[in-house]
C-alpha positions in Angstrom: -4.7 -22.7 4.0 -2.0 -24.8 4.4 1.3 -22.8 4.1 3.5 -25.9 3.3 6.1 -24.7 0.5 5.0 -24.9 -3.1 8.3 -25.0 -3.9 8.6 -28.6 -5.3 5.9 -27.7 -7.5 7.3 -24.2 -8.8 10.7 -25.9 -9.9 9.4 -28.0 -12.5 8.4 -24.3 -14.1 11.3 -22.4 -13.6 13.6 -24.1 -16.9 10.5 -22.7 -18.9 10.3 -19.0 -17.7 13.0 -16.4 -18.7 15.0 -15.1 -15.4 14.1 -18.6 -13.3 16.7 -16.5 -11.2 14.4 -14.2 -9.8 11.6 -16.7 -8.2 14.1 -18.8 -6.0 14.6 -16.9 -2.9 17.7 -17.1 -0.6 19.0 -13.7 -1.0 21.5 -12.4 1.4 20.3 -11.2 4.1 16.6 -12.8 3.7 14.5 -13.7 6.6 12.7 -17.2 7.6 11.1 -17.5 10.3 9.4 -20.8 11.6 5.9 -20.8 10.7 4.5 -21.9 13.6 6.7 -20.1 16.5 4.9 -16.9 14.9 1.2 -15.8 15.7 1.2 -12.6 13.2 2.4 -13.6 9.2 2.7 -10.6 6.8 3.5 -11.2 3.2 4.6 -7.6 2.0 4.6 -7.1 -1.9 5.8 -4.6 -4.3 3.7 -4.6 -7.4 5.9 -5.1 -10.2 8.5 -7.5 -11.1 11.7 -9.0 -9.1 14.3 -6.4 -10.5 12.6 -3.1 -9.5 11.1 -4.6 -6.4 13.8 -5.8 -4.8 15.7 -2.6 -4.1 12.5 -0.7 -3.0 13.6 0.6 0.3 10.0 0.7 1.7 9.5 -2.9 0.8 12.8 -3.3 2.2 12.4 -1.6 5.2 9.1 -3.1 6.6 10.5 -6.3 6.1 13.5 -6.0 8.3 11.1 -4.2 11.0 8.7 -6.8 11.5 10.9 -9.9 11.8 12.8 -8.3 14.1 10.1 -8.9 16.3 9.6 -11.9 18.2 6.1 -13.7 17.5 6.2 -12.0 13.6 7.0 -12.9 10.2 7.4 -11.3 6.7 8.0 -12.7 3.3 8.3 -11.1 0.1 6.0 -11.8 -2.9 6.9 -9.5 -6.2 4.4 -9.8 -9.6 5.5 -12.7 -11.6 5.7 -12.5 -15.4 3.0 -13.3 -17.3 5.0 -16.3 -18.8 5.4 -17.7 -15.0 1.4 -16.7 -14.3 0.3 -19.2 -17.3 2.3 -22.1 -16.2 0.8 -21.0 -12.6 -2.5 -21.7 -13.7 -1.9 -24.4 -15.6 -0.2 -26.4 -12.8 -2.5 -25.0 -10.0 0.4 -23.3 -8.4 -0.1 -20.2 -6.2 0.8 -16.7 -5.0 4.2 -17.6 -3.3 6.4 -15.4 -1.3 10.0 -15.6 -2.7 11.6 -16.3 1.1 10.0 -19.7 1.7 7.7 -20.4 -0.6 4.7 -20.3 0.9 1.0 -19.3 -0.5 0.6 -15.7 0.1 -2.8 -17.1 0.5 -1.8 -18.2 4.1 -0.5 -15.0 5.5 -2.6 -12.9 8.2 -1.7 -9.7 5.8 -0.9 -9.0 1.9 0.7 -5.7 2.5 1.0 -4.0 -1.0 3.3 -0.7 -1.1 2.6 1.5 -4.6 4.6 3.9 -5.9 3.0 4.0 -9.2 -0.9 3.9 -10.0 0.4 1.7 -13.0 1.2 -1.7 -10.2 -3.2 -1.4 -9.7 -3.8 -4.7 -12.5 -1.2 -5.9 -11.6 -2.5 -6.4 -8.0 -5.6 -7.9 -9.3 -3.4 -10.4 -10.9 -1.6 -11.6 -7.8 -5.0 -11.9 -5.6 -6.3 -14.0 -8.6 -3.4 -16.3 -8.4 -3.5 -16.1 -4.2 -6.5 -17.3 -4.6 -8.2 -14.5 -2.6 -11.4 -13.4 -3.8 -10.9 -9.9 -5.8 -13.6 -7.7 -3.8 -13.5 -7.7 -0.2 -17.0 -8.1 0.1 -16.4 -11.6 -0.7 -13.5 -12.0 2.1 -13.9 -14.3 5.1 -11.9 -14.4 8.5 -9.8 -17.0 6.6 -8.3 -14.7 4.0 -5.5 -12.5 4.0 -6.3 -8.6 5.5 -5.3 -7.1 1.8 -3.3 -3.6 3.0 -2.4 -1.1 0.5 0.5 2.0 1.5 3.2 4.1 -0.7 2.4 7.0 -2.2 -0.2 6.2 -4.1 -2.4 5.2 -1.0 -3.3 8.7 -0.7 -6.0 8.3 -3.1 -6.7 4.4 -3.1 -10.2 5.2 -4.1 -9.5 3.9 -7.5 -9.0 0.2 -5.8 -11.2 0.7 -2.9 -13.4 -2.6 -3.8 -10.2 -4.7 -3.9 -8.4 -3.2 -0.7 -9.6 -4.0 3.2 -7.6 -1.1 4.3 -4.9 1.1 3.4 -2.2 3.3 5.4 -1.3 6.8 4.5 2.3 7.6 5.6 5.2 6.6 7.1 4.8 2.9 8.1 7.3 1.9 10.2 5.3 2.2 13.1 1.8 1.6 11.4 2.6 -1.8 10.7 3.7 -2.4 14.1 0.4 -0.9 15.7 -1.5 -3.1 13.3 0.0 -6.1 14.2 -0.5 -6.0 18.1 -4.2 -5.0 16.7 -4.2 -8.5 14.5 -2.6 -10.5 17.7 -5.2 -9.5 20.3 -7.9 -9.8 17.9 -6.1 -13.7 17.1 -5.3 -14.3 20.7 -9.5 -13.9 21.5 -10.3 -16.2 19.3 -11.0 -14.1 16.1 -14.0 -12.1 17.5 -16.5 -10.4 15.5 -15.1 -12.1 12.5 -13.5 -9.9 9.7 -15.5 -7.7 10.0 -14.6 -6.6 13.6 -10.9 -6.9 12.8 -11.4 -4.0 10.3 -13.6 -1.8 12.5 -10.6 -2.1 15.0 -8.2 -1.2 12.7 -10.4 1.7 11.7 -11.1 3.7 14.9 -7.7 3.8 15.7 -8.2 7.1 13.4 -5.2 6.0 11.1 -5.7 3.4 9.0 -8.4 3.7 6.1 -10.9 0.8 5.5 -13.3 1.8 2.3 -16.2 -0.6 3.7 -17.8 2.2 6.2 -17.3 4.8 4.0 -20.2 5.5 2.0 -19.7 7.4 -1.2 -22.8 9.8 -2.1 -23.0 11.7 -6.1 -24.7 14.6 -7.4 -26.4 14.6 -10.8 -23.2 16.0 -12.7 -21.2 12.9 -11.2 -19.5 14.8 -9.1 -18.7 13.7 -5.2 -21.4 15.1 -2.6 -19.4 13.3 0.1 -18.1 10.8 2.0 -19.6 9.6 5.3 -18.7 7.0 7.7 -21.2 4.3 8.0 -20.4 3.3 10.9 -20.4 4.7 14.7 -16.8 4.8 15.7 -15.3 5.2 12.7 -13.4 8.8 12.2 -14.8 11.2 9.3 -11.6 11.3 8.6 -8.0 9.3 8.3 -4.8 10.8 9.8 -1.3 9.9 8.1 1.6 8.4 10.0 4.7 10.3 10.7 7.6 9.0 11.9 9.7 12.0 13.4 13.1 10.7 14.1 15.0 8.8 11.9 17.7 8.3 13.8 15.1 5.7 15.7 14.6 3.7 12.6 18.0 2.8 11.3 16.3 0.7 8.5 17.3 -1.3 6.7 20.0 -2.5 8.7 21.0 -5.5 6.8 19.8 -4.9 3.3 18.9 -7.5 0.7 21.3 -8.2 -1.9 19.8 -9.2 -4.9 20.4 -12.7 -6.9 19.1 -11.4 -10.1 20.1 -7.7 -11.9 17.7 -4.8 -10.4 17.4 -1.4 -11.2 19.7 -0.1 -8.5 23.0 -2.2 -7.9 24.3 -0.4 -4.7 23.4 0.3 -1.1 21.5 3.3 0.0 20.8 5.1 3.1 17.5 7.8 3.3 19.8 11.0 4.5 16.4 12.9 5.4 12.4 12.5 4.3 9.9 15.5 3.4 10.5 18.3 1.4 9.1 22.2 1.6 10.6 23.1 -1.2 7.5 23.4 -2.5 7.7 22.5 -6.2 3.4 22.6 -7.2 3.3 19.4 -9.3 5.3 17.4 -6.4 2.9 14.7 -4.8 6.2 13.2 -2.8 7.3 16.7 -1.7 3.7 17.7 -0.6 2.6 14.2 1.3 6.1 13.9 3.2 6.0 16.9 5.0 7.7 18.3 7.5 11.5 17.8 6.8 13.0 15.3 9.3 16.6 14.6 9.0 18.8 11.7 9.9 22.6 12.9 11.9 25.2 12.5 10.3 26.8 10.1 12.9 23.4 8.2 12.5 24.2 8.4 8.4 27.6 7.5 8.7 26.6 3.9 11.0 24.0 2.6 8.4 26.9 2.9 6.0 29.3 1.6 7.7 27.2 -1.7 8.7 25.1 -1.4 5.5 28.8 -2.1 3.3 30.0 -4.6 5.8 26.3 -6.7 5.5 26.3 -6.5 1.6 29.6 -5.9 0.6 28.3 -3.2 -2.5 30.7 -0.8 -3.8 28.0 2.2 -3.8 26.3 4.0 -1.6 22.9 5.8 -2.5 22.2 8.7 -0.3 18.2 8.9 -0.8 16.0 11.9 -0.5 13.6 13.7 -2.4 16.5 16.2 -2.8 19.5 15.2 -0.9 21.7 18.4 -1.8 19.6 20.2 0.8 20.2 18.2 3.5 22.2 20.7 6.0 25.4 18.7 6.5 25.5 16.8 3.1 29.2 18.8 2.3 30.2 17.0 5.5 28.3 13.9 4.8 30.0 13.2 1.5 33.7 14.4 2.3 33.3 12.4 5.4 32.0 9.2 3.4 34.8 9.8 0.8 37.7 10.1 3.4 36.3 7.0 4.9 36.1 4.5 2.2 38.8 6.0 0.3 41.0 3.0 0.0 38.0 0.7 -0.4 37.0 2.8 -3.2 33.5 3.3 -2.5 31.2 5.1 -4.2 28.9 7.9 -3.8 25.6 8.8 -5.4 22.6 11.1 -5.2 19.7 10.6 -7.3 19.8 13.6 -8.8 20.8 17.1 -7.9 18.8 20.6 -7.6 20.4 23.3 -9.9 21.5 25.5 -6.9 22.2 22.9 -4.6 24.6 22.0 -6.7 28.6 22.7 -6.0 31.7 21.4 -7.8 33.3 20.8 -4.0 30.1 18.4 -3.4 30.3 16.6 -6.9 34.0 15.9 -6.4 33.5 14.4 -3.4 30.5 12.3 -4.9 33.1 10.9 -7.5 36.8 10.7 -5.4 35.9 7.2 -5.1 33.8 6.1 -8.0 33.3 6.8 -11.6 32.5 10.4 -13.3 29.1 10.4 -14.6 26.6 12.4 -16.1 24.9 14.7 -13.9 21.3 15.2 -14.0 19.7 18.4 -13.2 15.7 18.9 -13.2 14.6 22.6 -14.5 11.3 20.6 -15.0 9.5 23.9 -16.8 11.4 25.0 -20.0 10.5 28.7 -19.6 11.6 31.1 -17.1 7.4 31.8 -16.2 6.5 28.4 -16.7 9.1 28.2 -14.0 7.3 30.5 -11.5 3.9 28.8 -12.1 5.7 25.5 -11.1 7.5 26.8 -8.2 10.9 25.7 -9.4 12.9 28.8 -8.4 15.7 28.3 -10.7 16.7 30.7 -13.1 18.1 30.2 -16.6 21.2 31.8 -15.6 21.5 29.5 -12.2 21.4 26.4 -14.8 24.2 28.2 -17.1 26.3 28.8 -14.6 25.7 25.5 -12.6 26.5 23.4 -15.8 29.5 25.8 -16.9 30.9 24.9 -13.5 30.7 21.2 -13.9 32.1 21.4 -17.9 34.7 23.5 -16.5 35.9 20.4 -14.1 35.8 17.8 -16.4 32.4 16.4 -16.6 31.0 15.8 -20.2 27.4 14.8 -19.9 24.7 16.7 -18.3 20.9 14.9 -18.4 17.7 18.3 -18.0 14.6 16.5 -17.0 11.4 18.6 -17.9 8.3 18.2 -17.9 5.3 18.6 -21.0 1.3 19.6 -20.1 2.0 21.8 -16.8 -0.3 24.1 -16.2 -0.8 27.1 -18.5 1.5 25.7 -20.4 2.0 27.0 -24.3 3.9 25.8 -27.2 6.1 28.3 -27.0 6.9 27.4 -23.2 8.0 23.7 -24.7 9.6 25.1 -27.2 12.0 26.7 -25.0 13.4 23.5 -24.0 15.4 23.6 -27.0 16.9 27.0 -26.8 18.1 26.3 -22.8 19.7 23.1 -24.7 21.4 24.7 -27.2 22.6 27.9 -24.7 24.2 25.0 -22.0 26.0 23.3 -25.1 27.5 26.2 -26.0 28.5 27.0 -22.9 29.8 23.4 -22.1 31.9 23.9 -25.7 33.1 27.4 -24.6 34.8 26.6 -20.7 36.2 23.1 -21.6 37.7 24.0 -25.1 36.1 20.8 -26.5 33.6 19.5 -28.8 32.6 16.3 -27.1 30.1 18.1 -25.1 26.7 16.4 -24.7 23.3 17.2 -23.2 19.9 15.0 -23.0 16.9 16.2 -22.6 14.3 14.3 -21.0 10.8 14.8 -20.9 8.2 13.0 -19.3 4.5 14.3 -19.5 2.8 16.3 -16.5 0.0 14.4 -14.2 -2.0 16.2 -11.5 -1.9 14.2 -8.1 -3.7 14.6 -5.0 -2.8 16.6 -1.8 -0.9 19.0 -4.6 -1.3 22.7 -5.4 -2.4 21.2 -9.0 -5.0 18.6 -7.7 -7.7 20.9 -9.2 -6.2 21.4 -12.6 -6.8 20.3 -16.4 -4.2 17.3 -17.7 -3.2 18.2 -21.1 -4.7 15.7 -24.0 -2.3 12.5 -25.2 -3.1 14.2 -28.8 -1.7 17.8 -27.4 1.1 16.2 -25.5 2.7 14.6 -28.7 2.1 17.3 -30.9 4.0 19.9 -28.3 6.6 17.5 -28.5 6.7 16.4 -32.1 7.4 20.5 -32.2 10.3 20.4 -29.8 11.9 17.4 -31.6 11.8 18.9 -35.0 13.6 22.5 -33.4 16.3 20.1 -31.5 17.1 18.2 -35.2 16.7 21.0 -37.1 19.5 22.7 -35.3 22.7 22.1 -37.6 25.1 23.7 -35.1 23.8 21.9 -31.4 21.4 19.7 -32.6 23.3 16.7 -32.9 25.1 17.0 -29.1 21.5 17.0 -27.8 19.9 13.7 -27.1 16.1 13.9 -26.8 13.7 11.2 -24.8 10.2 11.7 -24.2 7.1 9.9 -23.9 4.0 10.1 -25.3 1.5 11.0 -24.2 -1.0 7.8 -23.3 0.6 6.3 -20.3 0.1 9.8 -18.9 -3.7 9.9 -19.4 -3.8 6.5 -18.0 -1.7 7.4 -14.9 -4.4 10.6 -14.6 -7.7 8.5 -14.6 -6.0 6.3 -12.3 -4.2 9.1 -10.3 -7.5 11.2 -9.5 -10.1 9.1 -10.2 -12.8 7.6 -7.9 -14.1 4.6 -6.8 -16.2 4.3 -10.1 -13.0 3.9 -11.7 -12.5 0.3 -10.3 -14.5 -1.2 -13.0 -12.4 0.2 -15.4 -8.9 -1.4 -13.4 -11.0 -4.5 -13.1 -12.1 -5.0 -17.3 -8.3 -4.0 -17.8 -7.0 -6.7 -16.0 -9.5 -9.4 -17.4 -8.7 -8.3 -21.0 -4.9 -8.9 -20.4 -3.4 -5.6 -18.8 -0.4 -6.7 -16.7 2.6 -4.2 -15.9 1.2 -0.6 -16.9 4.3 0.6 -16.1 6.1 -1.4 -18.9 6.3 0.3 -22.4 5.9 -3.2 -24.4 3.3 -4.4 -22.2 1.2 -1.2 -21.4 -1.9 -0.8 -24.0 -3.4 2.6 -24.0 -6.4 1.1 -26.9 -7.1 -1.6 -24.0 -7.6 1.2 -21.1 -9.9 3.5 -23.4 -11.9 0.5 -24.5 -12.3 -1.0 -21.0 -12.8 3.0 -19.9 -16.0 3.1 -22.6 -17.1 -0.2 -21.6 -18.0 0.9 -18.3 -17.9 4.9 -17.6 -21.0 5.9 -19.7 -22.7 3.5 -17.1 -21.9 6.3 -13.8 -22.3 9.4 -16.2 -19.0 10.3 -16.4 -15.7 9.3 -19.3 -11.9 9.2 -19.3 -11.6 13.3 -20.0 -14.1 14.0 -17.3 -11.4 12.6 -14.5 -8.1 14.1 -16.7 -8.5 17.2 -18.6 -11.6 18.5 -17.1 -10.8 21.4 -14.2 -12.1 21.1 -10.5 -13.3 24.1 -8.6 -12.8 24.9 -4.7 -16.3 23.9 -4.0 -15.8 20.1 -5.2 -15.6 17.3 -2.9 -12.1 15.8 -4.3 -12.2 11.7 -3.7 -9.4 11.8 -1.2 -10.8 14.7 0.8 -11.4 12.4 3.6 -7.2 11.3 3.7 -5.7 13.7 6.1 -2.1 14.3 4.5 -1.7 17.1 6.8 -2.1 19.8 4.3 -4.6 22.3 4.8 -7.2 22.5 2.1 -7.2 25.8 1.7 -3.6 26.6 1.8 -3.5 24.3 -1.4 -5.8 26.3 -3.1 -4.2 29.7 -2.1 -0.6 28.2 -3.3 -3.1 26.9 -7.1 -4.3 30.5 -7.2 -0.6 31.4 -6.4 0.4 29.5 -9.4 -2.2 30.9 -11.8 -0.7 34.1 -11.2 3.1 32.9 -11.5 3.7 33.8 -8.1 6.9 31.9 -6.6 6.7 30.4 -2.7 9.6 30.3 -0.6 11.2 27.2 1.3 9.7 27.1 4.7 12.7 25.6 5.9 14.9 29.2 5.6 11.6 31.7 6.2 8.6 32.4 8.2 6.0 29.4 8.3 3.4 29.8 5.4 0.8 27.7 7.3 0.5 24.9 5.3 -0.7 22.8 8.2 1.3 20.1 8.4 3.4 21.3 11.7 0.9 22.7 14.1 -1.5 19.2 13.3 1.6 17.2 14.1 2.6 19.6 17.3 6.0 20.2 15.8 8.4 22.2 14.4 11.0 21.7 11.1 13.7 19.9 11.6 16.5 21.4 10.5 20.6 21.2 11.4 23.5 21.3 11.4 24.6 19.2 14.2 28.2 20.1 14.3 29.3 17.2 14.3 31.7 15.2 11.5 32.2 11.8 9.9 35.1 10.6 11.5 36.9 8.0 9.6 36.2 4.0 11.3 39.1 3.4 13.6 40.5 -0.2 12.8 40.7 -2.0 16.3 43.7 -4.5 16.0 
């Protein structure tokens, strides 16, 4: 396929489509590389539309790494709307990559990162439009490798018939290893065809290709196993771990967006993994061990990260960033730096007793005083222990009487609905922690104005958790748990109307479930989805929950199986799980102790601070956890005159 621009051709389109702004490329700090000076051509895409994409740092990320080197290219290709797709088809115009233009139909690689399970139709749509046959049975030499990684990779069963391969992991490095794999395979003259391109890929031992793996069921629909089909390929698929950060400065020069995004500011990954060991955490679980970044090597991607963009924030990114063991350094030392420039600093949210009012002032010397959001995630003090969320109601008290004592006048609890074990009265006590932290906000500031939201989002299992064997609460039972909570919150004359209440119901979350844990049969279901219309599942006025259950009773009954049999029903030990084959590191067994654990409300300590609870993840890796501090500080830039 040619990969001549299709620019010319897109223009015409762009005064009919809302946000025109979003398709035109040029960003700064964007990447074109001359077609022909390059033998290996990756088109990386992030599932969903311009404005969330953009700022994804792993999109972001892999980008910057692979045109740095010589002989390889990236471009960026994000899901167009659906107002863009029909003049697309009308006009004949393809898949294009936002950089130059160019058919992601052309590229060597379609490299797809998912966060979400909801980006799966939305996939389908930009293969459709790429002009790639949907299957990869029906691939040839000449189409793109179609290369799926993020977190939900872990269990891309669900999409296995649409993917060639997918990475579990870190993939700064995988996508290097790949590509030397793609060149030789190029520079011979394409040997073996497709076909031996992927069985390359797959001996290397980490990197997943569905195609030779055979899936064998029992009567009851359940998974007997898994089994390569192919001499030389592994039994099973180890994930990629990158082990020092401070290697990987990425992004270096990151994108600044032409169009509003999600995130308007600059961020730097402080450290990745987590062993704090929260139960429901897929993220926590699957990025183990804990591997920090220095805070000199912090403090130089912020320093050059400002000077390439020229944002006025600065993100510090982890799965819990308060627990990284320099952060009090990290953010005085930020704050003294860019005092005069007036740059902020940001976490994404904070742990309950991480949290200090010495850290949160130096988080807002230079910026605005926001809310502050804290995650108690379980409203009950056992629904706490069955979660692993070792925070007390008394921690949360005193945290948030701290920060109304020092000014701060908002304070978002994020929670979650369906964990579980979970009972009414469990949800219920949502309200009363919400009622107890405006009064105490009230009490220490001497005012009135005090506010608290409460945010609820509704529990899914995921693989490669403690919870991976356990029931998903019904959509019905979801809302009516909730509908509960809502009426306590408004009926409450005194608190009731300081508290703000957001939840959702509880379809997208059965959706996200099926999707989340399901198996390979599943793929009809993503496929009779997309052709009836489904298009960004992760958008509330585009998502259809009627259009999933009807596509879901279309096809299901046909494998012996339904919707409830992949969310509410509960595994036992004995049952081969779909992603038992994906090594995440995380010994089997140890999850099961840690779901028996939880049954029993028994609370885990962070690994990081006590003996190892052999989990797995450091002897496979030959490692230990790394952990500071370095000693070191953030010394202010020295201006050279």
């Amino acid at each position: 396929m040619s990969a001549e621009s299709v620019f010319p051709q897109l223009e015409a389109l762009l005064p009919h489509v809302q946000k025109p702004i979003q398709y035109v490329g040029g960003e700064l700090n964007s990447t074109v590389k001359d077609w022909d000076s390059c033998d290996v051509r990756w088109s990386l895409m992030y599932p969903d539309a311009y404005e969330v994409g953009l700022p994804n740092q792993g999109v972001m990320i892999l980008y910057e790494v692979l045109n740095e080197r010589e002989g390889v290219l990236a471009e960026r290709t994000y899901s167009v709307w659906p107002d863009l797709e029909a003049l697309m088809r009308e006009h004949h115009v393809p898949q294009f990559t936002v950089d130059a233009h160019r058919p992601v139909g052309a590229f060597d690689v379609l490299g797809v990162s998912f966060s979400t399970e909801l980006g799966y139709t939305n996939l389908l749509t930009a293969l459709d439009l790429a002009g790639i046959p949907m299957e990869s049975k029906d691939r040839t030499e000449d189409h793109p490798i179609v290369l799926a990684g993020g977190h939900a990779a872990f269990n891309p069963e669900p999409i296995a018939d649409f993917l060639d391969c997918a990475v579990v992991g870190d993939g700064e490095q995988a996508v290097l290893e790949i590509t030397e794999i793609i060149r030789a395979w190029k520079a011979e003259d394409r040997p073996g065809g497709r076909d031996e391109l992927l069985f390359r890929l797959a001996k290397t031992g980490s990197v997943y290709v569905p195609k030779f793996y055979d899936v064998e069921y029992l009567a009851d629909g359940r998974i007997s196993r898994v089994v390569p089909n192919r001499s030389g390929v592994p039994w099973r698929v180890s994930k990629h771990t990158v082990m020092d950060l401070d290697e990987w400065p990425y992004p270096k020069q990151p994108l600044v967006p032409l169009a509003e995004t999600v995130h308007e500011r600059m961020s730097v990954e402080i450290f990745r993994g987590c062993t704090r060991g929260c139960r429901f955490c897929q993220a926590g679980m699957i990025t183990r061990p804990v591997r920090e970044r220095s805070i000199t090597g912090i403090g130089d991607m912020v320093d050059k990260g400002l000077k390439a963009t020229g944002f006025e924030e600065v993100g510090l990114l982890s799965l819990s960033s308060a627990d990284h063991t320099e952060i009090g350094d990290i953010a005085k030392g930020l704050a003294d730096r860019y005092e005069e420039d007036k740059i902020g600093l940001s976490l994404p949210s904070t742990r309950v007793d991480a949290f200090n009012v010495d850290l949160a002032n130096e988080l807002t010397r230079n910026g605005r005083r926001s809310g502050l959001t804290f995650a108690p995630e379980g409203g009950s003090e056992r629904m706490r222990k069955v979660i692993n969320k070792m925070v007390s109601e008394e921690d949360l008290i005193r945290t948030v009487s701290t920060a109304y004592g020092n000014g701060w006048r908002q304070v978002k609890l994020y929670f979650m609905c369906g964990l579980p074990t979970e009972t009414d009265e469990d949800v219920l006590q949502i309200g009363d922690m919400a009622v107890k932290v405006i009064a105490e906000g009230r009490k220490v500031s001497g005012q009135n104005d005090i506010r608290c939201t409460v945010s609820i989002g509704g529990f899914v299992p995921k693989p490669h958790t403690p919870f991976q064997w356990a029931p998903q609460l019904s959509a019905e039972e979801t809302d009516a748990r909730l509908e509960k909570l809502r009426d306590k919150i408004r009926g409450d004359k005194k608190y009731g109307r300081s508290i703000g209440f957001r939840y959702h119901d509880g379809k997208p979350g059965i959706v996200e479930g099926l999707l989340s844990r399901g198996d390979r049969r599943v793929g009809s279901v993503i496929r009779a989805v997309y052709e009836g219309g489904g298009r960004f599942d992760g958008w509330r006025e585009h998502f259809s929950y009627d259009r999933w259950m009807k596509a879901a009773e279309e096809t299901l009954p046909g494998f012996g199986v339904d919707v409830a049999w992949y969310t509410t029903r509960e595994r036992e030990y004995e049952e081969v799980l779909p992603w038992d084959h994906l090594d995440s590191g995380l010994d089997k067994d140890w999850l099961w102790e840690d779901w028996q654990d939880a049954l029993d409300e028994t609370e885990v300590e962070d690994c990081r601070w006590t003996p190892c609870f052999d989990c797995g993840v450091c002897p496979q890796l030959d490692l230990d956890i790394q952990i500071g501090p370095t000693g070191k500080k953030l010394l202010p830039l020295t201006v050279v005159k």
